[in-house]
C-alpha positions as CSV (number, residue, x, y, z in Angstrom):
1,X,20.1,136.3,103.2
2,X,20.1,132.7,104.2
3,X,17.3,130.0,103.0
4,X,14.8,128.7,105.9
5,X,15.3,125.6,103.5
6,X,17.3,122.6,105.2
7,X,19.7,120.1,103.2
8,X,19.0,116.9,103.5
9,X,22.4,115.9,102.5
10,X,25.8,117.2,102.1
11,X,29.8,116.5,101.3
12,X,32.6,116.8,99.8
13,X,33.7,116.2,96.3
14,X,37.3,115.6,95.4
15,X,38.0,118.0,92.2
16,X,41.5,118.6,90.5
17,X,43.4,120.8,93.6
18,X,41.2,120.0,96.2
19,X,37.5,119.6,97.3
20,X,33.9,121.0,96.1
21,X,31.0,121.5,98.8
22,X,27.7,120.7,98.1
23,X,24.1,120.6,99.8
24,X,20.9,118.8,98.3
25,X,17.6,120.2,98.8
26,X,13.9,118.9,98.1
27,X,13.0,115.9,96.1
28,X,12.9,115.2,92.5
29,X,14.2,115.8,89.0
30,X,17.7,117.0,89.3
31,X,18.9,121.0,89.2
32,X,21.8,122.1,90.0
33,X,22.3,125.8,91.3
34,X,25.4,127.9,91.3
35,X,25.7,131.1,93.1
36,X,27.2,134.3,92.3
37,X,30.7,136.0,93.2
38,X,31.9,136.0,96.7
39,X,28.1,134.4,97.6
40,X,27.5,130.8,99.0
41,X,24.7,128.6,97.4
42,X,22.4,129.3,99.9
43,X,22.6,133.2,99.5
44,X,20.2,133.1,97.0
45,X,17.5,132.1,99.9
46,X,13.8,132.3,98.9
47,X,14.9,131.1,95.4
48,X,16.6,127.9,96.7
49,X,13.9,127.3,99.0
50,X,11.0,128.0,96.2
51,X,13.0,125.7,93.8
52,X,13.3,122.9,96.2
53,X,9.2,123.0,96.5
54,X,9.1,120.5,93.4
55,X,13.2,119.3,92.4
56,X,15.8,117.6,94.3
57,X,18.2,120.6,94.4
58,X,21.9,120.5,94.4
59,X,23.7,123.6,95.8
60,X,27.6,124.0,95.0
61,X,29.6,126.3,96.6
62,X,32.1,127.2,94.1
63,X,35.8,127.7,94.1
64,X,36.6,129.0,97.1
65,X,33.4,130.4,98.1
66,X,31.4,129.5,101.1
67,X,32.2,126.1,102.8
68,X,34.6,125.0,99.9
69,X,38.3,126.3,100.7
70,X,40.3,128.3,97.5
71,X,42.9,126.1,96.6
72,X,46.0,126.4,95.0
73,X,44.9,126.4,91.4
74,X,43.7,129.8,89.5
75,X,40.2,130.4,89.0
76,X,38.8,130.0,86.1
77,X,35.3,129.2,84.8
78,X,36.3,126.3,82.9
79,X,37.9,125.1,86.3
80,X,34.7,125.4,87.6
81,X,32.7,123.9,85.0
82,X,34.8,120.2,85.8
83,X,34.0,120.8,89.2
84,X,30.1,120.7,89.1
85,X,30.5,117.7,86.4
86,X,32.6,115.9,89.4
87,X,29.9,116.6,91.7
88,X,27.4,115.1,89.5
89,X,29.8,112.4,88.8
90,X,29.9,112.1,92.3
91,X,26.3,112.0,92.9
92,X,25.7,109.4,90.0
93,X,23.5,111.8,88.2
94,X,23.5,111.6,84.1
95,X,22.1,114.8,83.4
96,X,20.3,117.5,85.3
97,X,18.8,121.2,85.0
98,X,21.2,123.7,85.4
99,X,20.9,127.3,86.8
100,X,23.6,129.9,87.7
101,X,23.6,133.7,88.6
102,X,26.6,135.9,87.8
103,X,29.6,134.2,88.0
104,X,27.5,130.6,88.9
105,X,25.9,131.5,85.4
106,X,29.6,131.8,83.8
107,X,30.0,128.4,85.2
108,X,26.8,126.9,84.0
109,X,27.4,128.4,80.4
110,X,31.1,126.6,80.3
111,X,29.3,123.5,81.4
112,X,27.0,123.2,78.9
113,X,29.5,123.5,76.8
114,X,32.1,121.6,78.1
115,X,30.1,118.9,79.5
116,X,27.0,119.2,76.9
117,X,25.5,115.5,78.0
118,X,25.2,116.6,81.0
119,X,22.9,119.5,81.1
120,X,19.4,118.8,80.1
121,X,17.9,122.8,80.5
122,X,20.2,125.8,81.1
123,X,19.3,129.1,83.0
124,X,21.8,131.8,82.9
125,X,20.7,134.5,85.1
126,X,22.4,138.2,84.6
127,X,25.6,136.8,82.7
128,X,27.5,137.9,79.5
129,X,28.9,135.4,77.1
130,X,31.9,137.8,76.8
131,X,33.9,140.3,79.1
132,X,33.1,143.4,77.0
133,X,28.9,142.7,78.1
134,X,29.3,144.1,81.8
135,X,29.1,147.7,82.1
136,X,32.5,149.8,82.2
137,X,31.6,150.5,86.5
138,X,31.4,146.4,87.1
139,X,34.0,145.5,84.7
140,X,36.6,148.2,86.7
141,X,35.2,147.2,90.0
142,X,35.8,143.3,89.5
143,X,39.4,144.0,87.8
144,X,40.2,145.6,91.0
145,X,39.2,142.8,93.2
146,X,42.2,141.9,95.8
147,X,43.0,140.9,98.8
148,X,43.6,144.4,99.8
149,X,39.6,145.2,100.5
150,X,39.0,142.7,102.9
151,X,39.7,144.8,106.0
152,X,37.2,147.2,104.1
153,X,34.3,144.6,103.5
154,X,34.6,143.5,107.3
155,X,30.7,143.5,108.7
156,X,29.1,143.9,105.4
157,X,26.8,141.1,104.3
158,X,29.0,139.4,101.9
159,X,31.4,138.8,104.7
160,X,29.2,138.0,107.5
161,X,27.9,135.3,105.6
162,X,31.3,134.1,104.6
163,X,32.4,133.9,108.1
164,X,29.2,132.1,109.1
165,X,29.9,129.4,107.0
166,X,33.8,129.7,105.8
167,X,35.8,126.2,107.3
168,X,38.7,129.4,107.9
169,X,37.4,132.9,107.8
170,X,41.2,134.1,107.4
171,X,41.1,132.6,103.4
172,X,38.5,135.8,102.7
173,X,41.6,137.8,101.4
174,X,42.8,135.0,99.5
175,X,39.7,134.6,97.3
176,X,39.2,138.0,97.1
177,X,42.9,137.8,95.4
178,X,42.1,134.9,93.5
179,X,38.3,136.5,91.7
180,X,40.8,139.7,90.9
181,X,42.9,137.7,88.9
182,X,40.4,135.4,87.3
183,X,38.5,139.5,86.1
184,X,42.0,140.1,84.7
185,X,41.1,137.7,80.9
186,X,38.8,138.7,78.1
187,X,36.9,136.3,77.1
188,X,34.1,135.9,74.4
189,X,32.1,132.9,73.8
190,X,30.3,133.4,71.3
191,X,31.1,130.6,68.9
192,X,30.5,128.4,71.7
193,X,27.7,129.8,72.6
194,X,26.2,128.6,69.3
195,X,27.4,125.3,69.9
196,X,24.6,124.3,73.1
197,X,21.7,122.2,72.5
198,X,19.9,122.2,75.6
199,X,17.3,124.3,75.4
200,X,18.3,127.6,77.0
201,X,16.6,130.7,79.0
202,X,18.1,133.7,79.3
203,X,17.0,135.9,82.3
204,X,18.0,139.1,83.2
205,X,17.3,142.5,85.0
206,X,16.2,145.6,83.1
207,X,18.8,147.7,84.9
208,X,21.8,144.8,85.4
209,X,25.1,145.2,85.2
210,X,24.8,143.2,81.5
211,X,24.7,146.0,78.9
212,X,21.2,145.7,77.5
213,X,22.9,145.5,73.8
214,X,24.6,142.6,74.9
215,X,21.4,140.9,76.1
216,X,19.7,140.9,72.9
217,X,22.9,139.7,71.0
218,X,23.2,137.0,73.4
219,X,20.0,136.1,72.6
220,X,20.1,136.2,68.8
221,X,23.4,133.6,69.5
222,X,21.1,131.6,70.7
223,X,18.6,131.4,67.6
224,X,16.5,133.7,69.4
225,X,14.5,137.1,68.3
226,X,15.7,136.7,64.5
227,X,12.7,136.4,63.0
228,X,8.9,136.7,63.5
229,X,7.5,133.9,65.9
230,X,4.6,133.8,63.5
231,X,0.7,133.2,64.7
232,X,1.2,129.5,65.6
233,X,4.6,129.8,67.1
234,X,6.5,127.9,64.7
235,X,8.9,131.0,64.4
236,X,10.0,130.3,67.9
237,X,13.1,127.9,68.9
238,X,13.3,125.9,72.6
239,X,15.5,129.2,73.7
240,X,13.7,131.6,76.0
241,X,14.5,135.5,77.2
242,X,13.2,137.2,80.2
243,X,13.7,140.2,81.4
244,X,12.5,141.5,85.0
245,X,11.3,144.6,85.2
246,X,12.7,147.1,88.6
247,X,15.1,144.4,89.5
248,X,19.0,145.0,89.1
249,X,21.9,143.0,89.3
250,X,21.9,142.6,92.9
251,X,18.4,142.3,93.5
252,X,17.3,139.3,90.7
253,X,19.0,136.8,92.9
254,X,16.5,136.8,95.6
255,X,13.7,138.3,93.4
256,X,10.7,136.3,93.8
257,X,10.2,136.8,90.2
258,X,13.5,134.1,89.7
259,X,12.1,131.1,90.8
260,X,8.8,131.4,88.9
261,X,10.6,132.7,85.4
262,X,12.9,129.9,86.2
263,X,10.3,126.8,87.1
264,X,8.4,128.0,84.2
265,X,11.2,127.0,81.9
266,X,12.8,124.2,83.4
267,X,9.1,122.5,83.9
268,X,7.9,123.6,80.1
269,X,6.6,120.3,77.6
Protein backbone atom coordinates (compact mmCIF):
# COMPACT_ATOMS: atom_id res chain seq x y z
CA UNK A 1 0.00 0.00 0.00
CA UNK A 2 1.30 3.37 -1.03
CA UNK A 3 0.38 6.87 0.97
CA UNK A 4 -1.94 9.44 -1.15
CA UNK A 5 0.35 11.68 0.95
CA UNK A 6 3.02 13.83 -1.26
CA UNK A 7 6.70 14.74 0.07
CA UNK A 8 7.40 18.05 -0.02
CA UNK A 9 11.00 17.40 -0.06
CA UNK A 10 13.48 14.75 -0.60
CA UNK A 11 17.44 13.64 -0.93
CA UNK A 12 20.10 11.99 -0.18
CA UNK A 13 22.17 11.67 2.82
CA UNK A 14 25.83 10.58 2.67
CA UNK A 15 26.18 7.74 5.56
CA UNK A 16 29.38 5.58 6.27
CA UNK A 17 29.30 3.19 2.81
CA UNK A 18 27.11 5.14 0.92
CA UNK A 19 23.76 7.14 0.82
CA UNK A 20 20.37 7.28 3.04
CA UNK A 21 17.01 8.33 1.18
CA UNK A 22 14.59 10.33 2.80
CA UNK A 23 11.12 12.13 2.12
CA UNK A 24 9.46 14.87 4.47
CA UNK A 25 5.86 15.11 4.82
CA UNK A 26 3.45 17.71 6.54
CA UNK A 27 4.42 20.53 8.69
CA UNK A 28 5.54 20.84 12.17
CA UNK A 29 7.32 19.36 15.18
CA UNK A 30 9.74 16.83 13.89
CA UNK A 31 9.05 12.74 13.71
CA UNK A 32 10.91 10.54 12.19
CA UNK A 33 9.42 7.16 10.78
CA UNK A 34 11.21 4.04 9.99
CA UNK A 35 9.58 1.19 8.17
CA UNK A 36 9.78 -2.36 8.52
CA UNK A 37 11.82 -5.32 6.69
CA UNK A 38 12.05 -5.40 3.04
CA UNK A 39 9.15 -2.25 3.22
CA UNK A 40 9.84 1.44 2.00
CA UNK A 41 8.76 4.40 4.31
CA UNK A 42 5.83 4.96 2.49
CA UNK A 43 4.44 1.37 2.82
CA UNK A 44 3.02 2.20 5.95
CA UNK A 45 0.41 4.52 3.89
CA UNK A 46 -2.63 5.70 5.80
CA UNK A 47 -0.30 5.99 8.86
CA UNK A 48 2.17 8.29 7.14
CA UNK A 49 -0.47 10.21 5.66
CA UNK A 50 -2.50 10.45 9.19
CA UNK A 51 0.75 11.44 10.99
CA UNK A 52 1.64 14.16 8.56
CA UNK A 53 -1.99 15.81 9.32
CA UNK A 54 -0.27 17.68 12.32
CA UNK A 55 4.06 16.94 12.19
CA UNK A 56 6.60 17.67 9.62
CA UNK A 57 7.34 13.97 8.95
CA UNK A 58 10.62 12.53 7.87
CA UNK A 59 10.48 9.08 6.08
CA UNK A 60 13.85 7.05 5.83
CA UNK A 61 14.26 4.28 3.72
CA UNK A 62 16.59 2.21 5.43
CA UNK A 63 19.61 0.14 4.38
CA UNK A 64 18.95 -0.98 1.34
CA UNK A 65 15.39 -0.75 1.25
CA UNK A 66 13.27 1.20 -1.13
CA UNK A 67 15.01 4.17 -2.99
CA UNK A 68 18.34 3.74 -0.81
CA UNK A 69 20.73 1.14 -2.63
CA UNK A 70 22.44 -1.84 -0.09
CA UNK A 71 25.85 -1.00 0.07
CA UNK A 72 28.76 -2.77 0.75
CA UNK A 73 28.73 -2.75 4.50
CA UNK A 74 26.72 -5.57 6.65
CA UNK A 75 23.53 -4.71 8.09
CA UNK A 76 23.20 -4.06 11.29
CA UNK A 77 20.82 -2.06 13.53
CA UNK A 78 23.48 -0.04 15.01
CA UNK A 79 24.49 0.81 11.38
CA UNK A 80 21.28 1.92 10.94
CA UNK A 81 20.81 3.89 13.98
CA UNK A 82 24.01 6.44 12.64
CA UNK A 83 22.25 6.56 9.58
CA UNK A 84 18.94 8.33 10.76
CA UNK A 85 21.26 10.46 13.18
CA UNK A 86 23.12 11.66 9.82
CA UNK A 87 19.85 12.36 8.29
CA UNK A 88 18.90 14.57 11.15
CA UNK A 89 22.26 15.85 11.07
CA UNK A 90 21.67 16.48 7.72
CA UNK A 91 18.47 18.20 8.15
CA UNK A 92 19.79 20.47 11.06
CA UNK A 93 17.33 18.99 13.35
CA UNK A 94 18.37 18.70 17.37
CA UNK A 95 16.00 16.29 18.45
CA UNK A 96 12.77 14.87 17.04
CA UNK A 97 9.97 12.03 17.80
CA UNK A 98 10.84 8.87 16.76
CA UNK A 99 8.72 5.91 15.49
CA UNK A 100 9.65 2.57 13.93
CA UNK A 101 7.82 -0.83 13.02
CA UNK A 102 9.66 -4.08 13.04
CA UNK A 103 12.92 -3.76 12.04
CA UNK A 104 12.46 0.38 11.68
CA UNK A 105 11.53 -0.14 15.48
CA UNK A 106 15.05 -2.14 16.05
CA UNK A 107 16.51 0.95 14.56
CA UNK A 108 14.64 3.46 16.54
CA UNK A 109 15.45 1.44 19.87
CA UNK A 110 19.44 1.53 18.99
CA UNK A 111 18.94 5.20 18.34
CA UNK A 112 17.65 6.13 21.41
CA UNK A 113 20.29 4.55 22.77
CA UNK A 114 23.00 5.38 20.77
CA UNK A 115 22.11 8.75 19.98
CA UNK A 116 19.96 9.51 23.35
CA UNK A 117 19.90 13.59 22.64
CA UNK A 118 18.47 13.09 19.85
CA UNK A 119 15.16 11.44 20.47
CA UNK A 120 12.70 13.42 22.38
CA UNK A 121 9.62 10.47 22.38
CA UNK A 122 10.13 6.90 21.18
CA UNK A 123 7.49 4.51 19.55
CA UNK A 124 8.52 1.05 19.02
CA UNK A 125 5.85 -0.71 17.17
CA UNK A 126 5.88 -4.81 17.28
CA UNK A 127 9.70 -5.05 18.21
CA UNK A 128 11.66 -7.23 20.74
CA UNK A 129 14.56 -5.86 22.71
CA UNK A 130 16.20 -9.33 22.17
CA UNK A 131 16.18 -12.12 19.37
CA UNK A 132 14.74 -14.80 21.64
CA UNK A 133 11.14 -12.37 21.77
CA UNK A 134 9.94 -13.35 18.02
CA UNK A 135 8.15 -16.42 17.89
CA UNK A 136 10.17 -19.77 16.80
CA UNK A 137 7.99 -19.45 12.96
CA UNK A 138 9.44 -15.70 12.40
CA UNK A 139 12.71 -16.22 14.03
CA UNK A 140 13.28 -19.45 11.41
CA UNK A 141 11.72 -17.59 8.55
CA UNK A 142 14.01 -14.39 8.86
CA UNK A 143 17.26 -16.74 9.50
CA UNK A 144 16.48 -18.19 6.26
CA UNK A 145 16.21 -14.94 4.41
CA UNK A 146 18.60 -15.08 1.06
CA UNK A 147 18.96 -14.22 -2.06
CA UNK A 148 17.71 -17.45 -3.14
CA UNK A 149 13.73 -16.41 -2.74
CA UNK A 150 13.74 -13.66 -4.90
CA UNK A 151 12.64 -15.53 -8.03
CA UNK A 152 9.91 -16.85 -5.55
CA UNK A 153 8.73 -13.33 -4.19
CA UNK A 154 8.47 -12.01 -7.94
CA UNK A 155 4.74 -10.27 -8.18
CA UNK A 156 4.02 -10.35 -4.57
CA UNK A 157 3.46 -6.97 -2.83
CA UNK A 158 6.72 -6.66 -1.22
CA UNK A 159 8.33 -6.78 -4.49
CA UNK A 160 6.13 -4.81 -6.68
CA UNK A 161 6.67 -2.04 -4.51
CA UNK A 162 10.33 -2.53 -4.39
CA UNK A 163 10.49 -2.33 -8.13
CA UNK A 164 8.30 0.68 -8.21
CA UNK A 165 10.53 2.63 -6.41
CA UNK A 166 14.13 0.54 -6.26
CA UNK A 167 16.98 3.09 -8.24
CA UNK A 168 17.97 -0.93 -9.66
CA UNK A 169 15.36 -3.62 -9.24
CA UNK A 170 18.22 -6.29 -9.80
CA UNK A 171 19.81 -5.39 -6.00
CA UNK A 172 16.35 -7.23 -4.56
CA UNK A 173 18.52 -10.48 -4.18
CA UNK A 174 21.20 -8.69 -2.66
CA UNK A 175 19.26 -7.31 0.32
CA UNK A 176 17.38 -10.13 0.67
CA UNK A 177 21.05 -11.72 1.22
CA UNK A 178 22.09 -8.95 3.28
CA UNK A 179 18.60 -9.03 6.10
CA UNK A 180 19.50 -13.08 6.13
CA UNK A 181 22.78 -12.36 7.51
CA UNK A 182 21.98 -9.44 9.68
CA UNK A 183 18.86 -12.49 11.45
CA UNK A 184 21.97 -14.72 11.79
CA UNK A 185 23.14 -12.58 15.70
CA UNK A 186 21.41 -12.78 18.99
CA UNK A 187 21.10 -9.99 20.45
CA UNK A 188 19.51 -8.79 23.89
CA UNK A 189 19.16 -5.29 24.96
CA UNK A 190 18.04 -5.32 27.89
CA UNK A 191 20.53 -3.43 29.99
CA UNK A 192 20.32 -0.81 27.43
CA UNK A 193 17.04 -0.81 27.34
CA UNK A 194 17.07 0.52 30.92
CA UNK A 195 19.30 3.04 29.96
CA UNK A 196 16.55 5.46 27.70
CA UNK A 197 15.13 8.50 29.06
CA UNK A 198 12.73 9.61 26.50
CA UNK A 199 9.71 8.75 27.48
CA UNK A 200 8.68 5.61 25.64
CA UNK A 201 5.35 3.73 24.20
CA UNK A 202 5.31 0.41 23.50
CA UNK A 203 2.71 -0.79 20.89
CA UNK A 204 1.92 -3.96 19.76
CA UNK A 205 -0.54 -6.48 18.23
CA UNK A 206 -2.40 -9.07 20.40
CA UNK A 207 -1.48 -11.87 17.96
CA UNK A 208 2.25 -10.43 16.67
CA UNK A 209 5.01 -12.23 15.97
CA UNK A 210 6.52 -10.64 19.57
CA UNK A 211 5.87 -13.47 22.14
CA UNK A 212 3.26 -11.89 24.43
CA UNK A 213 5.79 -12.87 27.56
CA UNK A 214 8.23 -10.75 25.95
CA UNK A 215 5.94 -7.80 25.68
CA UNK A 216 5.22 -7.44 29.24
CA UNK A 217 8.98 -7.90 30.16
CA UNK A 218 9.77 -5.31 27.76
CA UNK A 219 7.60 -3.30 29.43
CA UNK A 220 8.57 -3.86 33.12
CA UNK A 221 12.40 -2.82 31.46
CA UNK A 222 11.00 0.10 30.98
CA UNK A 223 9.63 0.93 34.66
CA UNK A 224 6.38 -0.04 33.43
CA UNK A 225 3.49 -2.41 35.06
CA UNK A 226 5.65 -3.02 38.44
CA UNK A 227 3.51 -1.60 40.68
CA UNK A 228 -0.05 -0.27 41.19
CA UNK A 229 -0.63 3.10 39.29
CA UNK A 230 -2.43 4.16 42.43
CA UNK A 231 -5.94 6.44 42.32
CA UNK A 232 -4.05 9.69 41.30
CA UNK A 233 -1.67 8.21 38.98
CA UNK A 234 1.44 8.77 40.70
CA UNK A 235 2.22 4.99 40.40
CA UNK A 236 2.64 5.58 36.64
CA UNK A 237 6.11 6.56 34.83
CA UNK A 238 6.18 8.74 31.26
CA UNK A 239 6.44 4.88 29.58
CA UNK A 240 3.21 3.82 27.85
CA UNK A 241 1.96 0.05 26.47
CA UNK A 242 -0.68 -0.58 23.96
CA UNK A 243 -1.75 -3.34 22.74
CA UNK A 244 -4.33 -3.63 19.62
CA UNK A 245 -6.75 -5.92 19.70
CA UNK A 246 -7.45 -8.31 16.07
CA UNK A 247 -4.40 -6.74 14.56
CA UNK A 248 -1.20 -9.01 13.84
CA UNK A 249 2.17 -8.39 12.86
CA UNK A 250 1.42 -7.63 9.38
CA UNK A 251 -1.64 -5.82 9.80
CA UNK A 252 -0.62 -2.99 12.75
CA UNK A 253 1.41 -1.18 10.15
CA UNK A 254 -1.46 0.17 8.26
CA UNK A 255 -3.96 -0.20 11.13
CA UNK A 256 -5.80 2.86 11.58
CA UNK A 257 -5.56 2.18 15.23
CA UNK A 258 -1.39 3.21 14.81
CA UNK A 259 -1.58 6.63 14.06
CA UNK A 260 -4.14 7.50 16.84
CA UNK A 261 -2.23 5.11 19.63
CA UNK A 262 0.80 6.80 18.27
CA UNK A 263 -0.35 10.79 18.08
CA UNK A 264 -1.87 10.17 21.43
CA UNK A 265 1.65 9.64 22.90
CA UNK A 266 3.79 11.66 21.03
CA UNK A 267 1.28 14.80 21.50
CA UNK A 268 0.64 13.92 25.48
CA UNK A 269 1.55 17.13 28.27
Amino acid sequence: MTTPATPRASGYVPVAGGEVYYAVYGEGEPLVLLHGGLMTHETFGPTLARLAEGRQVIGIDLQGHGRTLPFDRPMSYEAMADDVAAVLGHLGIGKADVMGYSLGGGTGLRLAVQHPELVERLVVVSTPFAWAGWHDYNAQGMRAMSGALAEGMKGSPLHDDYLRVAPDPANFPVLLDKIGQMMQADYDWSDEVRTITAPTMLIFADWDAVRTAHIAAFFELLGGGRQDAQWDGSGMNANRLAILPGATHYTIGTDPRLAETAIGFIDAE
